[in-house]
Each structure stands twice: as structure tokens, then as C-alpha cells.
DRENVO-273060 format. One record per atom (N, C-alpha, C): residue in one letter; chain; atom name; x, y, z. Coordinates in steps of 0.05 Angstrom, whole numbers, plus 5000, padded with zeros to 4 digits. Example, Ala and Ser with C-alpha at 12.3 -4.5 7.8 and 13.67 -1.06 7.14 Angstrom:
<recs>
REC  resn  chain  name  east  north    up
REC     a      A     N  5264   4886  5156
REC     a      A    CA  5246   4910  5156
REC     a      A     C  5264   4934  5156
REC     s      A     N  5257   4955  5142
REC     s      A    CA  5273   4979  5143
REC     s      A     C  5258   5001  5157
</recs>
This chain:
<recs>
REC  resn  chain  name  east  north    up
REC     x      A     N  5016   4976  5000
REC     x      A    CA  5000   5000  5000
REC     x      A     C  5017   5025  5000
REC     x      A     N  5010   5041  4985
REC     x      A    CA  5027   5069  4990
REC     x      A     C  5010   5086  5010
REC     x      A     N  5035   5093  5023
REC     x      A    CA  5036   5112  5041
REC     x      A     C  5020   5140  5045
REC     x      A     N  5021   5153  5056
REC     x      A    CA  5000   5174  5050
REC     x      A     C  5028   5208  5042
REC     x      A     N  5050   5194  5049
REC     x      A    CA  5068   5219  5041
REC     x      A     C  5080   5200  5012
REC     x      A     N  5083   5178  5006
REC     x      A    CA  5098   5175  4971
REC     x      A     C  5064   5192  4956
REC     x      A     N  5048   5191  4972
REC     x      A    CA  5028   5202  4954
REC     x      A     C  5029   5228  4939
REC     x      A     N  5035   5245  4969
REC     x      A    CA  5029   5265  4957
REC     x      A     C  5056   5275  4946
REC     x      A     N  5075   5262  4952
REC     x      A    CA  5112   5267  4927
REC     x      A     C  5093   5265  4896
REC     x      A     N  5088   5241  4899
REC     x      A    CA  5073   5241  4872
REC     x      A     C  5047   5254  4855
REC     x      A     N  5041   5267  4872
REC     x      A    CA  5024   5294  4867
REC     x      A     C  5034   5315  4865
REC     x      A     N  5055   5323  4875
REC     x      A    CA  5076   5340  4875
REC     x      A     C  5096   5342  4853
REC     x      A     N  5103   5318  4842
REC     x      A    CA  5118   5313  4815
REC     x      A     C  5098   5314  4788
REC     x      A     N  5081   5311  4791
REC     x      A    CA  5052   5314  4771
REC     x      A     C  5063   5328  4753
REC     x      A     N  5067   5358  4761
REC     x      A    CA  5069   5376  4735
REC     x      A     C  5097   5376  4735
REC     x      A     N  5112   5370  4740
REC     x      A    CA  5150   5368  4736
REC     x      A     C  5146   5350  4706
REC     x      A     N  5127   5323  4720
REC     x      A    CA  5127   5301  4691
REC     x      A     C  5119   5317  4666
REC     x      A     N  5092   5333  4675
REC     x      A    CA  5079   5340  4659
REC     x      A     C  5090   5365  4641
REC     x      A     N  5114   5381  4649
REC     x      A    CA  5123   5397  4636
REC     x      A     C  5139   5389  4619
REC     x      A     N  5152   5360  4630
REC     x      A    CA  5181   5344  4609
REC     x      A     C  5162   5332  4585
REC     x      A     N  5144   5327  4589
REC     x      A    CA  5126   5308  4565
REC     x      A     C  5123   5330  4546
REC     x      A     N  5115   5353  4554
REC     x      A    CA  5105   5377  4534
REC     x      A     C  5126   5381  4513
REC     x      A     N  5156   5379  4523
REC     x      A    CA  5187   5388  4525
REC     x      A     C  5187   5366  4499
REC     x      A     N  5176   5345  4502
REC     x      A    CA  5183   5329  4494
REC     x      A     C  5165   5332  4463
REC     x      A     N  5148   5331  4472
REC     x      A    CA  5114   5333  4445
REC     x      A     C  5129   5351  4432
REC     x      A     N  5132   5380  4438
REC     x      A    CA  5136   5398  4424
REC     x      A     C  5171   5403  4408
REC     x      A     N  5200   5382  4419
REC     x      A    CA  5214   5374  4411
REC     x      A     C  5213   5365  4378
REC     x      A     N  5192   5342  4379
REC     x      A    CA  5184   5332  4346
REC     x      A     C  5167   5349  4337
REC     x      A     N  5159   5367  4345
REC     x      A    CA  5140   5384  4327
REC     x      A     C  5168   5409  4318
REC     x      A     N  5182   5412  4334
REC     x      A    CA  5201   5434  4314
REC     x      A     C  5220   5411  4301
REC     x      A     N  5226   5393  4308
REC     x      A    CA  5245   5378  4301
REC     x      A     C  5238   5376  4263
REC     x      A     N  5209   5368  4266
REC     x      A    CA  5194   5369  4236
REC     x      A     C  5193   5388  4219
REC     x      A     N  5192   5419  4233
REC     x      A    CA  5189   5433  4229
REC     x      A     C  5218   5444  4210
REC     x      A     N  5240   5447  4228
REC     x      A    CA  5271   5447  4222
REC     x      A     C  5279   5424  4192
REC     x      A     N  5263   5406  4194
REC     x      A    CA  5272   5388  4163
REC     x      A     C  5247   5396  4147
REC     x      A     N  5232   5403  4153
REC     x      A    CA  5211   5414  4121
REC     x      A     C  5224   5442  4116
REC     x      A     N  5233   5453  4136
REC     x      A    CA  5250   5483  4123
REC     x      A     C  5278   5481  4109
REC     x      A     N  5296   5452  4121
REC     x      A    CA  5319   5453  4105
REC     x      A     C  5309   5444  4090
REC     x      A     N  5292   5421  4074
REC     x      A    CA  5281   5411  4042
REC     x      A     C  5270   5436  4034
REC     x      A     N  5255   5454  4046
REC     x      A    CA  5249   5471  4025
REC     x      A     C  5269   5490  4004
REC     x      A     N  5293   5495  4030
REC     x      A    CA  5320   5512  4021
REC     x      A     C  5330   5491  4003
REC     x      A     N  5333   5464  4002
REC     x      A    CA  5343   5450  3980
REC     x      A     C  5340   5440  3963
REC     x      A     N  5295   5449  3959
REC     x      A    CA  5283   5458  3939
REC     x      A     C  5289   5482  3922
REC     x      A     N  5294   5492  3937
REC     x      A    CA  5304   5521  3920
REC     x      A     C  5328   5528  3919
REC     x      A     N  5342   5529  3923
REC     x      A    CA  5371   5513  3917
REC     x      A     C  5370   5502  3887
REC     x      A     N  5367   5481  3877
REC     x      A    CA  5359   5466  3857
REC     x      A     C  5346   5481  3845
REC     x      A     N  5325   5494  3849
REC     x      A    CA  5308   5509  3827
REC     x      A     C  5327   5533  3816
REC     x      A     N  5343   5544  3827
REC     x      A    CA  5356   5566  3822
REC     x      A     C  5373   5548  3811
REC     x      A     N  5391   5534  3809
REC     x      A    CA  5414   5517  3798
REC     x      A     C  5404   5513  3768
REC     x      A     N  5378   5500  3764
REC     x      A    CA  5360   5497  3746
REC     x      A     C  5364   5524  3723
REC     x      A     N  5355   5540  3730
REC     x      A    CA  5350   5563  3725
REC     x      A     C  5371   5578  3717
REC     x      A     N  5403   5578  3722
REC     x      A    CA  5420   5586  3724
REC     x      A     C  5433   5568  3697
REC     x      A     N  5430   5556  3700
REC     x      A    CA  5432   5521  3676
REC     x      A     C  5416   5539  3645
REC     x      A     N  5389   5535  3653
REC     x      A    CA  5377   5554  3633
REC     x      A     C  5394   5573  3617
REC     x      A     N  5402   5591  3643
REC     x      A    CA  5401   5621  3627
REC     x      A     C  5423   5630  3609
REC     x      A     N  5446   5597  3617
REC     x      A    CA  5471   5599  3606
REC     x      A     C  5476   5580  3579
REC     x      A     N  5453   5569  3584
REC     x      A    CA  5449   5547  3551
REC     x      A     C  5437   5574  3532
REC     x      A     N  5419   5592  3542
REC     x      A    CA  5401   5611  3520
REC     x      A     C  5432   5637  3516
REC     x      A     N  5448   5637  3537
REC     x      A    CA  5484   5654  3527
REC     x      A     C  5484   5634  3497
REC     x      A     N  5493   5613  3507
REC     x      A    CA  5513   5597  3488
REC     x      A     C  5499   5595  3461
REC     x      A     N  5467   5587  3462
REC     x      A    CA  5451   5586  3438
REC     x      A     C  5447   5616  3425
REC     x      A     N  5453   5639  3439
REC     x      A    CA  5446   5669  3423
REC     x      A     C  5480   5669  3412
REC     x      A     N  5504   5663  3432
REC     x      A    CA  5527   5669  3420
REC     x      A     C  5527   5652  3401
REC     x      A     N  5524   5629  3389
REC     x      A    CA  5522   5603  3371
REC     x      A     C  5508   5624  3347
REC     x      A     N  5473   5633  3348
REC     x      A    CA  5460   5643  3325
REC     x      A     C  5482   5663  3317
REC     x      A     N  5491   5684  3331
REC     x      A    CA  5519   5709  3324
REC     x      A     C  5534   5693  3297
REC     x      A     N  5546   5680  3317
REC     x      A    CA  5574   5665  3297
REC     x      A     C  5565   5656  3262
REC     x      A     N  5538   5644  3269
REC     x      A    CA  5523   5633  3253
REC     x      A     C  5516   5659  3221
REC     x      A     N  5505   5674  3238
REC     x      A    CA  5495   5705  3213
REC     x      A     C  5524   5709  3211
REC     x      A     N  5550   5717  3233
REC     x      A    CA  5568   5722  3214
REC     x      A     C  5579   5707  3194
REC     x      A     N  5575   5685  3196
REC     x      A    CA  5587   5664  3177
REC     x      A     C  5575   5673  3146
REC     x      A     N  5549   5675  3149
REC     x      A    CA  5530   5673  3136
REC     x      A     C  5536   5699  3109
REC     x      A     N  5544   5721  3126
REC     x      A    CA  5554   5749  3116
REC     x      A     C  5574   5743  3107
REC     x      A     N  5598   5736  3112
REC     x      A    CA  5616   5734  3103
REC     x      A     C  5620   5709  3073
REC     x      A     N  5605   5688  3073
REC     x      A    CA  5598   5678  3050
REC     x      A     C  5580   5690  3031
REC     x      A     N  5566   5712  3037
REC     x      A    CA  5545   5725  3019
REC     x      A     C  5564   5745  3009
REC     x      A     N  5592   5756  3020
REC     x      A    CA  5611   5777  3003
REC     x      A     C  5629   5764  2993
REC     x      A     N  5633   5738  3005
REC     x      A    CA  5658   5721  2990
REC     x      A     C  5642   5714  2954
REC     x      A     N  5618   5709  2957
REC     x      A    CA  5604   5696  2938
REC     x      A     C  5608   5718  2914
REC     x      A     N  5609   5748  2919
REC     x      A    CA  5612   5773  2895
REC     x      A     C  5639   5775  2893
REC     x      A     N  5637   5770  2867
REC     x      A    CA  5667   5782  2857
REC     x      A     C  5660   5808  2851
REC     x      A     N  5687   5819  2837
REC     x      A    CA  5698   5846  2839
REC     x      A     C  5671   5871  2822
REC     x      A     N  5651   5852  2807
REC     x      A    CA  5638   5875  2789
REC     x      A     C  5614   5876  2803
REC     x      A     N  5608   5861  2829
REC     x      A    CA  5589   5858  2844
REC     x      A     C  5563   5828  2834
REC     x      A     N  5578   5822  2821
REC     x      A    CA  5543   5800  2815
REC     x      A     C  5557   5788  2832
REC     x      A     N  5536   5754  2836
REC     x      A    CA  5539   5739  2848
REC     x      A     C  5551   5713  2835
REC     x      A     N  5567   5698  2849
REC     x      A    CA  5577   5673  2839
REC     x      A     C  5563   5655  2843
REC     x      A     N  5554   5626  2838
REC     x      A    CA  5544   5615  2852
REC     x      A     C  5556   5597  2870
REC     x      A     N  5543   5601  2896
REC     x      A    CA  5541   5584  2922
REC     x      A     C  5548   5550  2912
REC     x      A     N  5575   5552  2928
REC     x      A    CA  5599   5529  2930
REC     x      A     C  5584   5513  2961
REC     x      A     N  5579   5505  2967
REC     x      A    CA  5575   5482  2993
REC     x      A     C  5611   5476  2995
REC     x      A     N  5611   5487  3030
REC     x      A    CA  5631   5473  3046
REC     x      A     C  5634   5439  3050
REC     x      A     N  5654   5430  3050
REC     x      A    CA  5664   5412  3060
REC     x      A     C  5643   5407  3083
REC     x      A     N  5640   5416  3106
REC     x      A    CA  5630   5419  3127
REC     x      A     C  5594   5413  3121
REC     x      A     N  5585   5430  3104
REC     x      A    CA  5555   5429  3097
REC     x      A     C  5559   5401  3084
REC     x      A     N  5570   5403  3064
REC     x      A    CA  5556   5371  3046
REC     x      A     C  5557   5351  3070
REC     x      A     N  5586   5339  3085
REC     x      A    CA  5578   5316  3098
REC     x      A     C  5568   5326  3127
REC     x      A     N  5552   5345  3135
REC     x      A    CA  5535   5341  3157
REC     x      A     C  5518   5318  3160
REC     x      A     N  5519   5312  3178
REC     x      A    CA  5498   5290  3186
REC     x      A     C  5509   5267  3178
REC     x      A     N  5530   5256  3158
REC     x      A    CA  5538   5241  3149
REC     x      A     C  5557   5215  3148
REC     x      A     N  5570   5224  3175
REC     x      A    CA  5591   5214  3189
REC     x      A     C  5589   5198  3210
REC     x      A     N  5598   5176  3217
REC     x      A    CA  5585   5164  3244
REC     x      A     C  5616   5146  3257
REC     x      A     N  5615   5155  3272
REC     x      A    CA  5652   5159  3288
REC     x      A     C  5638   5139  3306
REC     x      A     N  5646   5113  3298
REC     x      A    CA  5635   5083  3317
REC     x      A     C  5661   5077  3329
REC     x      A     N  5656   5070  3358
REC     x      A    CA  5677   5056  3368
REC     x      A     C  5666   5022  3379
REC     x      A     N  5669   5004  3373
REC     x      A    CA  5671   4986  3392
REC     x      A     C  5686   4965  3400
</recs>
């Protein structure tokens, strides 16, 4: 039988327990809280990486079209000789076998 003083210790410790349990509940509620905020930062993280990826393929593809019209110019004045008409359009080396080539290793 308990005593009539372990009783009231244990009425007395009531809310000591009852404050560590709270300590505890509310522990995994930030704990959850702290990993849905770092995945979100490493959601976006990635989205910006993404994005950054983007904006440097649309560099390389506008500097690519450049090179491309100059090329283009410069065969449209190579093509006039000296009295100004036009000669006709020679195909490069390069143009005819596009697509043509198939560099197999096995």
C-alpha cells in the first residue's frame, strides 16, 4: 500500500512530469518543422541551379545564332566578285557531309 506521504511526492511531481512530456511533444513538432524548412531551402537551391543552367544554355545558343549570321555574311561577300554580281554558292566541306559521318567505336 502506499503511504499517504509517497502520495502526495507524487502529486507534487505531477506537473514536473507533465512539463518534460510537453518538452518532449513539442521537441518533434520543431524537430519536423527544422527538416521541412531545410528541404524547402534545398528545393530552391535546385530550382535556382536549374535556372542558372537555363540562362547559360540561351548565352551559348544566342552566342552560337551570332557566329552563325556572321558566317553567313561573310559567305554572301565572298560569293561577289569584283563587278558585284553573284557567283554561285559552293557548299563547304563541312555542309555537304553534315549528318553524314558516324565515328563508331567498339
Amino acid at each position: 500500500m502506499l503511504r499517504s506521504v509517497d502520495m502526495q511526492q507524487i502529486l507534487l511531481q505531477t506537473s514536473v512530469v507533465e512539463k518534460i512530456q510537453q518538452v518532449e511533444q513539442q521537441h518533434a513538432d520543431v524537430e519536423k518543422k527544422q527538416i521541412a524548412l531545410q528541404l524547402q531551402k534545398e528545393i530552391d537551391h535546385k530550382r535556382q541551379e536549374v535556372q542558372n543552367t537555363k540562362e547559360s544554355e540561351q548565352v551559348a545558343i544566342h552566342e552560337e545564332d551570332k557566329r552563325r549570321q556572321q558566317e553567313r555574311k561573310r559567305n554572301a561577300h565572298a560569293n561577289e566578285d569584283e563587278e558585284g554580281t553573284k557567283r554561285p554558292h559552293k557548299k563547304s566541306v563541312e555542309e555537304i557531309d553534315q549528318g553524314k559521318i558516324l565515328d563508331l567505336i567498339i
